[in-house]
Every structure is written in structure tokens, then in C-alpha cells.
C-alpha positions in Angstrom: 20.6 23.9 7.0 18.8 24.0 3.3 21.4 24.3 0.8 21.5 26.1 -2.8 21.5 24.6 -5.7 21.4 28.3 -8.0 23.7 26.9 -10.8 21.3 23.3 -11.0 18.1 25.1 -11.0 19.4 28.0 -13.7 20.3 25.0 -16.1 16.8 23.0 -15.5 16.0 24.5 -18.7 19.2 22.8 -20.8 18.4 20.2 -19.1 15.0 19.2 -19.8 15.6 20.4 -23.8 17.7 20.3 -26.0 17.6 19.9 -29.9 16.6 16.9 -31.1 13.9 16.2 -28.6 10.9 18.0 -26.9 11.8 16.8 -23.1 14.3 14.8 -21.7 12.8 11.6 -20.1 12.1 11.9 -16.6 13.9 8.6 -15.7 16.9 10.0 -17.3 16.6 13.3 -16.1 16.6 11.9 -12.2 19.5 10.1 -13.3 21.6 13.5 -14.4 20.7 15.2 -11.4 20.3 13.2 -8.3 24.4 13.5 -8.5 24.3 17.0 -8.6 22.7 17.0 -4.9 24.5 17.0 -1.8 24.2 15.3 1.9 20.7 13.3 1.9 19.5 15.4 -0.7 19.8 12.4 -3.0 17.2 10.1 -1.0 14.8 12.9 -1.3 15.0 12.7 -5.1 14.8 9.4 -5.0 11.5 9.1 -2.3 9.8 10.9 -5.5 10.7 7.9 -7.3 9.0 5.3 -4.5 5.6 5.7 -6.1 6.7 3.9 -9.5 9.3 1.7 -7.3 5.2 0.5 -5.5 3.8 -0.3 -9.4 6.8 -2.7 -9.9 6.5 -4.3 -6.7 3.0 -5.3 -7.2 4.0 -6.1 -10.9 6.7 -8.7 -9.7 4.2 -10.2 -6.8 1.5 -10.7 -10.0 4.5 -12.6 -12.1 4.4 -9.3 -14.4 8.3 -8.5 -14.1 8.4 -7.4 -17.8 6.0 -4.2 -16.9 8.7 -2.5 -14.8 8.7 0.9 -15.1 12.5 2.8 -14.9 11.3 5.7 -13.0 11.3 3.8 -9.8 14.2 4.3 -8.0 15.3 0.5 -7.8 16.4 -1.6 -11.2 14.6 -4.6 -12.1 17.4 -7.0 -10.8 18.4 -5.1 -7.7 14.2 -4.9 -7.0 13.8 -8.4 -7.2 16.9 -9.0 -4.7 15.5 -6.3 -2.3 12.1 -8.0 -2.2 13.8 -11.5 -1.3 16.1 -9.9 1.5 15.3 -6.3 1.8 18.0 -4.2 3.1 17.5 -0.8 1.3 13.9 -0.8 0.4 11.9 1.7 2.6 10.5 0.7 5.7 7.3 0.5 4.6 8.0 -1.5 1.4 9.7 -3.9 3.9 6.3 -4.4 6.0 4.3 -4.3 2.9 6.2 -7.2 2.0 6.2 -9.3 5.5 2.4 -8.4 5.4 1.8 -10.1 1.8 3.8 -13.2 2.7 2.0 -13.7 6.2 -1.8 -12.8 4.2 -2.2 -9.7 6.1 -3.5 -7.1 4.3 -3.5 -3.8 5.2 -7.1 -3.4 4.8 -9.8 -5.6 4.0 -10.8 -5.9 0.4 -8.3 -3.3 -1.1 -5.6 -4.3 -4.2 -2.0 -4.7 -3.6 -1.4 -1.4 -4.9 -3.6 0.2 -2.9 -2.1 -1.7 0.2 1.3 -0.6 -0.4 0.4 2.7 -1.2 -1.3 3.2 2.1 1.6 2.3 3.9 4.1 4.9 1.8 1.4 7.4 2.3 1.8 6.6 6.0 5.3 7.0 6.1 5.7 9.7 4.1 2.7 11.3 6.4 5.3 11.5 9.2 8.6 12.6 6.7 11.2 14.8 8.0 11.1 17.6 4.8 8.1 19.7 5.3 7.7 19.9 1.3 7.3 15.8 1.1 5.0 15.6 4.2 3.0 18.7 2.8 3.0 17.0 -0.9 2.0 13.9 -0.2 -0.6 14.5 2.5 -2.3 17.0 -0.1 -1.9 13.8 -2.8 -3.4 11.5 -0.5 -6.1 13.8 -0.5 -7.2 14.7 -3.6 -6.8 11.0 -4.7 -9.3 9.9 -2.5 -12.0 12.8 -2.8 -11.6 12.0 -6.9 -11.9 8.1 -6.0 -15.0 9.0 -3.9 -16.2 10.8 -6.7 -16.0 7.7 -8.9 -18.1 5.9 -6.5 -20.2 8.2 -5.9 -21.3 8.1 -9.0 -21.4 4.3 -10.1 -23.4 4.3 -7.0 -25.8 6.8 -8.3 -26.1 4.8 -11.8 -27.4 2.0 -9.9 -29.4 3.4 -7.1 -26.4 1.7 -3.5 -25.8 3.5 -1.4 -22.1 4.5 -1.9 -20.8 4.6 1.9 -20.4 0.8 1.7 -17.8 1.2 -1.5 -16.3 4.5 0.1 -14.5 1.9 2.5 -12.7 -0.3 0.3 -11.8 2.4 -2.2 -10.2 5.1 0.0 -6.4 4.4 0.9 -5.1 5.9 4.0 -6.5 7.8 6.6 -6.7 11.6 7.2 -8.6 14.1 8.3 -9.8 14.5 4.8 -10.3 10.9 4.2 -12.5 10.0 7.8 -14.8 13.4 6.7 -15.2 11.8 3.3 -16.6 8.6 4.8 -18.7 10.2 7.3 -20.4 12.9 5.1 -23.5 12.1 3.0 -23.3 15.7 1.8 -22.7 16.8 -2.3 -19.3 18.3 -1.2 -18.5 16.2 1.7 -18.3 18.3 4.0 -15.0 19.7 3.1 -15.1 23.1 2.4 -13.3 24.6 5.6 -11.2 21.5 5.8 -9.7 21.5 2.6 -10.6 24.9 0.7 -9.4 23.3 -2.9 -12.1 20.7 -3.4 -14.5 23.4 -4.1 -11.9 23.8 -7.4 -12.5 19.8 -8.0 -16.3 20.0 -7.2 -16.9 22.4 -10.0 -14.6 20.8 -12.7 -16.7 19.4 -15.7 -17.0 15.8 -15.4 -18.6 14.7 -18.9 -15.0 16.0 -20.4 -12.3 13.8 -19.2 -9.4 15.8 -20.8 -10.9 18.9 -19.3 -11.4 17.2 -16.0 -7.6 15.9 -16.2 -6.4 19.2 -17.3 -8.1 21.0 -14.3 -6.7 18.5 -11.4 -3.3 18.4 -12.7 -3.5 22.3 -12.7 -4.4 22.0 -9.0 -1.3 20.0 -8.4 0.8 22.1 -10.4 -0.4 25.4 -8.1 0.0 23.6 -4.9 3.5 22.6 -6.1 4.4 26.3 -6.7 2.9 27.5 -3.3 5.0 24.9 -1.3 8.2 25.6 -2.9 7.3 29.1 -2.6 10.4 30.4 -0.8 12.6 27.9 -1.6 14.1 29.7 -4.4 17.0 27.5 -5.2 16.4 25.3 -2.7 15.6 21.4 -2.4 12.3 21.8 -2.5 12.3 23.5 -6.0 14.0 21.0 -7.4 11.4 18.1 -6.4 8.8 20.9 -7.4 10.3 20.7 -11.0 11.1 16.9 -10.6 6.9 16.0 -9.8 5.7 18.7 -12.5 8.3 17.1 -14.9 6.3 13.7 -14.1 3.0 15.6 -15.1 4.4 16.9 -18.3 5.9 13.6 -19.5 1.9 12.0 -18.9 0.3 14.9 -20.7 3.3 14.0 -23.6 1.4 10.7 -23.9 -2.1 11.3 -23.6 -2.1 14.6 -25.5 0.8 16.3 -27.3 -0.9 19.4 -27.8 -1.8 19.8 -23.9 1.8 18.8 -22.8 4.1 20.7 -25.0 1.8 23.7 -23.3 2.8 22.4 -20.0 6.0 22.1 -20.9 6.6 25.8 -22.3 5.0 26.4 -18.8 7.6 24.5 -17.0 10.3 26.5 -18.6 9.1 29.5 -18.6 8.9 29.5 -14.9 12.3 28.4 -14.3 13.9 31.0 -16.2 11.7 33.9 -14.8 12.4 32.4 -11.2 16.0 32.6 -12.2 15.7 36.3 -13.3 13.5 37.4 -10.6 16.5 36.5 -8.1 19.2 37.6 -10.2 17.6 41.3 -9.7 
């Protein structure tokens, strides 16, 4: 049974601001809250956090240990046990592992990252929350049409045929994905499959800020429309904790375009609030 968390998600805003800063770190805001949660709420949170927990894998296998990133959901000392004896890494941060020390790759020709991240994407493909398997399929997704939009382009620059680069740049392997590879048309085929690539299609690519701006709007929306009903549910909070994420990268590219986002963020939390107060 989902439970409510209406006293958590009426104080999101106090606890994303407060007076000296502009947001509270996302690191540190995981950190506040993940105690708030009950039963396995917790190792939804921290599944959010697995992403950043795959940067710092690949950082320590590349002898980069000083790179890791705090929003991963495993310290730097308790990462680098885990990846010597693993015995509460996720299952597929486990194979990835055995794979990398046996030189099996995943897939032929793709980076470590990319490896690893196939096999979360796999896993979380087949995750018991509906919101996380929803997310992260959709994720999986768009990240490939954009990276097959990067290729097809390079290829265009130098007269390839891109189909050959398509293979070793796509990670995992949906529905999307195998239509991607198979179509030589300028959308890919995709407009029944998945309706919002039309929305990526059109974005301007000769400005990058715009371009940036218009896909993390698209992740923003598809946020709201799967946490839809969740009201003060679960799922609203790893809404807020993902668009959180996006706000704290706009912070550092550009200030201007995050504090927007992040006026955004609040203002729907407190009208949510007072739309179910009524």
C-alpha cells in the first residue's frame, strides 16, 4: 500500500531554501529526507542516486578516485570496499563488475560508463515501482534518440553512413532503441512509438542552451505526468528529488535559467499543497 508523506512534501519548500542560499544541495537534501521515508521507501531514494554511484565506479576502475561525486548513494571508502567484495551494491553493479574483471564487456566497443549504464537501465527496466520503471525506460529513451542525433550528424559532416556508429553509441535495448537502428528515416520512424520525439525533432540545434533548455523541459513534463496522482505519495517525492537534480545543473551552467527553474519547482509544490488542502 503507497503511503503519505503530506507533512514532507508541504515542507519541500523550507527545505530546498532557506536564507542564506538559493537551493539546498541535492546531496544534502537526499541526506535530510531519505530518513523521513518509511518501509523500502529509502532504497527508492536512493536507486535515484545509482546513476552518480555508476560515474564513480568507472572513476575508481580509471585510477580517478578523487572525482567522486557525493550524490551517489555509496561514500568513497564504503564504494571502494563494495567493489572489492560487493555485498550491497545493486545486482547489476555486481555483474558489471565480474564482467570488467573477466574482459567481458557488455557490448562491443562501448565505454565503461556506457556498459554499466546498460545494465542499470536493464534492471531498472524490470523495477517493481511503476514510476522508476516508467522514468527510466523514458530516460533510456530520449538519451539514445539525442545520441543518434549526434551521430547523425557527424555522419552527415563527413559524408558515413551513420548506421555503423548508431551501434556502438546506443546503450540498451528497447523498442525505441531497435527502431532507431533500423530506420534510415529524418524522424526515425518514431512518431507513433514515442509521440514526444516530434518535441525533440523540432528543438533548435544551432543553440545549445536552447536545445538544453527544451529537453530538460521534456523531462520535467514527463516527471509531472507520472507522479500525476500521486499527490503526497512516493512518487512525488522522487519527482521533486530528479527535478531537484535538473535545477542544481542549470545552477551551474546558467544561473539565470536555474533560479527560473527553481521558482518553478517551488511554485508547484506549494500550489500542489493547496490544491489538496481544498
Amino acid at each position: 500500500m503507497s503511503r503519505s508523506y503530506y507533512y514532507l512534501v508541504a515542507g519541500l519548500p523550507d527545505l530546498l531554501l532557506d536564507e542564506t542560499r538559493s537551493a539546498a544541495p541535492f546531496s544534502e537534501w537526499v541526506r535530510d529526507v531519505e530518513p523521513q521515508l518509511a518501509g523500502d521507501d529509502p532504497s527508492l531514494l536512493r536507486t535515484l542516486r545509482y546513476p552518480y554511484d555508476n560515474r564513480n565506479i568507472v572513476a575508481a576502475l580509471d585510477g580517478r578516485q578523487s572525482e567522486h561525486d557525493d550524490r551517489g548513494a555509496f561514500g568513497p571508502e564504503e564504494l571502494a570496499a563494495e567493489m572489492k567484495f560487493p555485498e550491497s551494491l545493486p545486482a547489476y553493479a555486481a555483474a558489471f563488475l565480474e564482467t570488467h574483471r573477466e574482459g567481458r564487456p557488455v557490448a562491443p566497443g562501448l565505454a565503461l560508463l556506457d556498459q554499466i549504464t546498460w545494465l542499470f537501465y536493464e534492471e531498472m527496466f524490470g523495477h517493481r515501482n511503476a514510476f522508476l520503471r516508467e522514468w527510466f525506460l523514458f530516460d533510456c529513451n530520449l538519451r539514445n534518440l539525442l545520441a543518434a542525433l549526434a551521430v547523425r550528424e557527424a555522419a552527415e559532416r563527413s559524408s558515413q553512413d551513420p548506421r555503423a556508429a548508431l551501434a556502438s553509441a546506443l546503450v540498451g535495448r528497447t523498442d525505441v532503441t531497435e527502431q532507431i537502428l533500423r530506420s534510415t528515416a529524418p524522424d526515425f520512424g518514431l512518431g507513433g512509438m514515442a509521440p514526444w520525439s516530434a518535441r525533440v525533432l523540432a528543438l533548435p540545434r544551432g543553440d545549445l542552451v536552447a536545445f538544453e533548455k527544451g529537453v530538460d523541459t521534456l523531462r520535467w513534463q514527463t516527471l509531472d505526468e507520472l507522479s500525476v496522482y500521486s499527490y503526497f505519495g512516493i512518487e512525488m517525492v522522487l519527482a521533486f528529488c530528479l527535478k531537484l537534480a535538473m535545477v542544481e545543473r542549470w545552477m551551474g551552467l546558467d544561473a539565470a535559467e536555474g533560479k527560473g527553474l527553481l521558482e518553478k519547482l517551488v511554485d508547484e509544490l506549494r500550489t500542489g499543497v493547496g490544491k489538496a488542502d481544498r
